[in-house]
C-alpha positions as CSV (number, residue, x, y, z in Angstrom):
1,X,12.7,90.9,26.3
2,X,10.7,87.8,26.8
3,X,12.2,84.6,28.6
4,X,12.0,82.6,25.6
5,X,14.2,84.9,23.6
6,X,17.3,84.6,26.3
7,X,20.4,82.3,24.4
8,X,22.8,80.4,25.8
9,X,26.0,78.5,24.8
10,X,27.3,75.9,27.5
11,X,30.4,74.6,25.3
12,X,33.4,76.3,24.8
13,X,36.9,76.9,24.5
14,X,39.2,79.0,25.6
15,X,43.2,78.8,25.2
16,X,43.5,77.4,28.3
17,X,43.1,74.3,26.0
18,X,42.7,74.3,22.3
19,X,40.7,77.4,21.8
20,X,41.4,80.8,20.6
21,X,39.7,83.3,23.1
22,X,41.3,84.0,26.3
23,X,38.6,83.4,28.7
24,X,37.8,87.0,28.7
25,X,37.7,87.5,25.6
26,X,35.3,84.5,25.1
27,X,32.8,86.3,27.8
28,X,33.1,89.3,25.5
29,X,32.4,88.0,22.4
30,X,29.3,85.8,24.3
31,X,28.3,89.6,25.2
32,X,28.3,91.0,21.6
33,X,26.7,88.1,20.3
34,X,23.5,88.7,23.2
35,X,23.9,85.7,24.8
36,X,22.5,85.2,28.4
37,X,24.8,82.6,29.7
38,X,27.7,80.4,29.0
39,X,29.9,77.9,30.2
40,X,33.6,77.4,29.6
41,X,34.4,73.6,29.1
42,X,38.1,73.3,28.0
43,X,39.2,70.0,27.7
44,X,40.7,68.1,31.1
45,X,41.2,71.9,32.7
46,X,39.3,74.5,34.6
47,X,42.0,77.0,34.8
48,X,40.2,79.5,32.9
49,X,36.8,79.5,34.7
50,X,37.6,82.1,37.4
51,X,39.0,84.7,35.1
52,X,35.9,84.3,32.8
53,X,33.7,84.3,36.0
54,X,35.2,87.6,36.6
55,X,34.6,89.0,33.1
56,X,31.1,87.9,33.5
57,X,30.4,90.2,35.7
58,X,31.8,93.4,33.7
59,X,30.2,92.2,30.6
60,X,26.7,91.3,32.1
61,X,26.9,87.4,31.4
62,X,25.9,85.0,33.3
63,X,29.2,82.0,33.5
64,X,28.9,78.8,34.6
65,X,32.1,76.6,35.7
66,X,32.6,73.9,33.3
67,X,35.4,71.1,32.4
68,X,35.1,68.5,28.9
69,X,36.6,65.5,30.4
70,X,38.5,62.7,28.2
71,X,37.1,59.2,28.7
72,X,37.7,56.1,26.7
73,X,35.2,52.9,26.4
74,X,36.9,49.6,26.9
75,X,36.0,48.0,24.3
76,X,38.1,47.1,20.4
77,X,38.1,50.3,19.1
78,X,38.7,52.2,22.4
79,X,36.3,54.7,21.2
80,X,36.9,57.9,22.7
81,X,34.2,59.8,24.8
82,X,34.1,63.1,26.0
83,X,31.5,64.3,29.5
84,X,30.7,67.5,30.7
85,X,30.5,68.7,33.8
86,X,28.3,71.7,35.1
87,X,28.8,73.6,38.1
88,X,32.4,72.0,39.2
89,X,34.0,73.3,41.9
90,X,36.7,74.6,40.4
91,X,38.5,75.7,43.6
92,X,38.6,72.2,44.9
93,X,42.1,71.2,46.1
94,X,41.2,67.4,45.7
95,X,39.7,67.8,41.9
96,X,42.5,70.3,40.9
97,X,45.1,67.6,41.7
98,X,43.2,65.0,40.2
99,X,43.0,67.2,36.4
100,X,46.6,67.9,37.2
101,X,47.5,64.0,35.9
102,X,45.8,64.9,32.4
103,X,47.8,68.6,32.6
104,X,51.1,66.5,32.9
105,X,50.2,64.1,30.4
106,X,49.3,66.8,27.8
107,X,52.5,68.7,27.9
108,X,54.7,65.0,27.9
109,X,52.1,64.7,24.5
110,X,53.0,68.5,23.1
111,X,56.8,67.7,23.8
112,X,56.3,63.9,21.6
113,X,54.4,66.2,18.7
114,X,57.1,68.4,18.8
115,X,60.1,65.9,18.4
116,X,57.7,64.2,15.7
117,X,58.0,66.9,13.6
118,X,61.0,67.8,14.2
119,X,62.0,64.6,13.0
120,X,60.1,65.2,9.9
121,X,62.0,67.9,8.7
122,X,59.2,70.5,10.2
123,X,60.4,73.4,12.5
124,X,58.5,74.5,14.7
125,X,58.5,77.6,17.3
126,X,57.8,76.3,20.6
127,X,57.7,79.4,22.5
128,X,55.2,81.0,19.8
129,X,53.2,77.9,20.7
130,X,53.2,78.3,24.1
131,X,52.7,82.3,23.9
132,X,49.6,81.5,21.7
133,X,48.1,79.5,24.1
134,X,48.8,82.1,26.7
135,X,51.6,79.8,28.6
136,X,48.4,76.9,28.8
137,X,48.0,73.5,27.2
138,X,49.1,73.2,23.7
139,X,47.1,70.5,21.8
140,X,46.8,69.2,18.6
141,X,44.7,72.2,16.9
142,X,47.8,74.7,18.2
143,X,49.7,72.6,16.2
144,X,47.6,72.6,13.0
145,X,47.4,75.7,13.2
146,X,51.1,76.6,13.4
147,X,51.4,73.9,10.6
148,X,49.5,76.3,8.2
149,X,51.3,79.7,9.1
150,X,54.5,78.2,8.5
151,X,53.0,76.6,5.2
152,X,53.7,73.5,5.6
153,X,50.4,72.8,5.0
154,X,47.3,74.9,3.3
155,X,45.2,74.4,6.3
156,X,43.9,72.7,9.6
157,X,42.4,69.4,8.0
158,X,45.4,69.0,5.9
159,X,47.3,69.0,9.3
160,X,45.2,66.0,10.8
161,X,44.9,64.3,7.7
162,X,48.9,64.1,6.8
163,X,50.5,64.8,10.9
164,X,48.6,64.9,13.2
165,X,45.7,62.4,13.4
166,X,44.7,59.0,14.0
167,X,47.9,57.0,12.8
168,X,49.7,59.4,11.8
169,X,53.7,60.3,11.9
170,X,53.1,62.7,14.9
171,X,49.5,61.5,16.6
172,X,50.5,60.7,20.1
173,X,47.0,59.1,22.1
174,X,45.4,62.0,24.6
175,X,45.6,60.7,28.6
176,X,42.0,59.2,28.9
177,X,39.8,57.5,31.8
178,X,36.8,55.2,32.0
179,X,33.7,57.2,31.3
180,X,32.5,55.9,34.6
181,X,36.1,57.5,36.5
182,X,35.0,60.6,34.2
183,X,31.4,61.0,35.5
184,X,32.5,60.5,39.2
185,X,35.4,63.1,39.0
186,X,32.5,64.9,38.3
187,X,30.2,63.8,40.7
188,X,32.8,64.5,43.6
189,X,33.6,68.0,42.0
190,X,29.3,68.9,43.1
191,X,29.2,69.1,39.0
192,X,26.6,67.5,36.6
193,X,28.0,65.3,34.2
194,X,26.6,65.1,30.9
195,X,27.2,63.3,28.1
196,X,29.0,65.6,25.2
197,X,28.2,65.5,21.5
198,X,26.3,62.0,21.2
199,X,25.8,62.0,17.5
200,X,29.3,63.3,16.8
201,X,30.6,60.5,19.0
202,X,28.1,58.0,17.6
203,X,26.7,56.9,20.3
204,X,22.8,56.5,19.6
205,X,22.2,53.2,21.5
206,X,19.7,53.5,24.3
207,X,21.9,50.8,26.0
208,X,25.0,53.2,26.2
209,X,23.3,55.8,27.8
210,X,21.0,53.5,30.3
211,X,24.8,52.3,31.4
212,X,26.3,55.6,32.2
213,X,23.3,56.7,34.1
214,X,23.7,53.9,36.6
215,X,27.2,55.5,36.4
216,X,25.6,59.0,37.9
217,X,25.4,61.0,33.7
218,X,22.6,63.1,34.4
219,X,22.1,64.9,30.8
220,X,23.2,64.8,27.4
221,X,24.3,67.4,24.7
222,X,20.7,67.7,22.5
223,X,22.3,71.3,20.6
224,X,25.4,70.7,18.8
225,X,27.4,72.3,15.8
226,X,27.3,68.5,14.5
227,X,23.6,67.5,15.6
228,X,21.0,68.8,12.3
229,X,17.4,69.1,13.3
230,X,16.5,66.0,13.0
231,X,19.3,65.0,15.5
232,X,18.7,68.0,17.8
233,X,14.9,66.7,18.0
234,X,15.9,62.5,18.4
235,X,18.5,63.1,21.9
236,X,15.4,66.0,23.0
237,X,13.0,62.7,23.1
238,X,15.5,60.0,24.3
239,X,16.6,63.1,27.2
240,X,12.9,63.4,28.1
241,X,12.5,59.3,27.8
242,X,15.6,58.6,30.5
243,X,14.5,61.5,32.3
244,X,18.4,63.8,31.4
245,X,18.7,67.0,31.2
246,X,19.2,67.7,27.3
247,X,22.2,70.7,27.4
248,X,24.0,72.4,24.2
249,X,26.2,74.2,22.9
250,X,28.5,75.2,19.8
251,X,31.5,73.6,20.8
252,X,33.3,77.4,19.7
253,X,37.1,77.0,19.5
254,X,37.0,80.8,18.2
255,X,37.3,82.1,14.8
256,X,38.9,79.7,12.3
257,X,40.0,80.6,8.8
258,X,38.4,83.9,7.5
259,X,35.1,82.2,9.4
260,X,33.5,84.2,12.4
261,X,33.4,82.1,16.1
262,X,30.4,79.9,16.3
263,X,29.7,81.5,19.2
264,X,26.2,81.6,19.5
265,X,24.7,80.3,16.4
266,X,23.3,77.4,17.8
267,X,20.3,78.7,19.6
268,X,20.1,77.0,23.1
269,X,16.9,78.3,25.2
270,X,17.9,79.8,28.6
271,X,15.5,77.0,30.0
272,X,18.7,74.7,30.0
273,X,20.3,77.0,32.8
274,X,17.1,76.5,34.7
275,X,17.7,72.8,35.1
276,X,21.0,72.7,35.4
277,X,20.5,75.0,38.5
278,X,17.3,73.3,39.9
279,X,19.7,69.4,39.8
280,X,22.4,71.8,41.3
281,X,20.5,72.3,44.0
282,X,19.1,68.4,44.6
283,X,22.9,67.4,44.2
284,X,23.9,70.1,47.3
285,X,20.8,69.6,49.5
286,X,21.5,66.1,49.0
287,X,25.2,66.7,50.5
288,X,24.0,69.1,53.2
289,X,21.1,66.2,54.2
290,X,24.0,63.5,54.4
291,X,26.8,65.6,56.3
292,X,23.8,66.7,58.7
293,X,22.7,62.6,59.3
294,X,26.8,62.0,60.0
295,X,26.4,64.5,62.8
């Protein structure tokens, strides 16, 4: 098999946030599928990265520690922005306890949901919520999706539309940090940060992205379930323009409905990988260079 015909998938999750695959079973289906690599990137949490690190060794896939970190612009809208980070440490003590502040903050937000329903007239098993996530994070998607099996609704975008979203009788606002406090959490974790899902986000101004580079954002998210084409071919030119790395991904959450995972379907080249690695490498020569100068 040629180089150019290696896939990878660098976004997704696992139910150690709002996904369906344990993070083994993610590696496994990333192994039926033939991809080369992936990356687990559940949202504000890298507690499943070592056991899929582990299962990418028995399934022959290549898994790269990840996080999706929650940021928030300060501006009107308080438009919510989501970063990426590529090889994190996730063992560190110092960015462990740092993520642990969003941990907190999402079960206080799974406890408000809970009582918002409640009060609603909507009854909800809270253990079953916590068993399907595998005693993790429950979020808003666990929710829908308890929502439907209970028939209180005929499906997930019902959910959002009438409970759970924007405005709604039980949307409670996710814990969220400057972009900037995002990318350096990052930074200080030896990851790359990149910026997730531009067009999903709407954010197509040259001036957005010029800002969080002086910020440290070293790549954004070119290969998207969201980005057509067209899209995919626009943040490939503006990536080679600001000199990022352009990453992608499917943004899999697992199989929803009678739909398969999307796993795999966006077809990432294995080239990706190859950068990320080669700016790994600047970043920790860098940090070798600078510890050896303090001596």
């Amino acid at each position: 098999m040629s180089q150019k015909e290696f896939f990878v998938d660098l976004h997704i999750h696992t139910c150690c946030s709002d996904g369906v695959f344990t993070p083994s079973e993610a590696v496994a289906y990333a192994s039926k599928v033939g991809l080369s690599a992936i990356s687990i990137t559940d949202h504000d949490t890298v507690d499943g990265v070592q056991e899929a690190i582990e299962a990418g060794k028995k399934y022959g896939v290549e898994v790269i520690s990840g996080i999706e970190l929650s940021a928030e612009l300060d501006n009107v809208s308080k438009t919510e922005m989501h970063i990426l980070g590529y090889y994190v440490n996730h063992k560190s003590k110092s960015f462990n306890e740092a993520l642990a502040v969003f941990k907190k903050a999402r079960q206080k937000r799974a406890k408000d949901i809970f009582d918002a329903l409640k009060f609603l007239g909507i009854e909800l098993d809270s253990e079953g919520l916590i068993e399907n996530t595998g005693g993790k994070n429950v979020g808003r998607l666990h929710f829908a999706k308890a929502l439907v099996e209970k028939k209180y609704v005929s499906n997930v975008s019902e959910a959002f539309q009438k409970f759970l979203g924007l405005d709604k009788p039980a949307y409670f606002p996710k814990h969220y940090i400057s972009p900037k406090d995002a990318i350096t959490l990052i930074l200080k974790a030896g990851g790359i940060p990149v910026l997730a899902h531009p067009y999903y986000g709407h954010y197509s101004n040259k001036n957005i992205f010029k800002g969080l580079i002086n910020d440290g954002l070293m790549g954004i998210e070119a290969w998207h379930k969201s980005h057509p084409p067209n899209v995919v071919k626009k943040f490939l030119n503006i990536a080679e323009e600001l000199n990022l790395i352009a990453t992608g991904g499917s943004d899999c959450h697992g199989a929803y409905g009678k739909e398969s995972p999307i796993m795999g379907k966006i077809k990432v080249p294995y080239c990706v990988v190859e950068s990320l690695e080669k700016k790994k490498k600047q970043l920790d020569d860098n940090v070798q260079y600078t510890m050896y100068n303090v001596q």
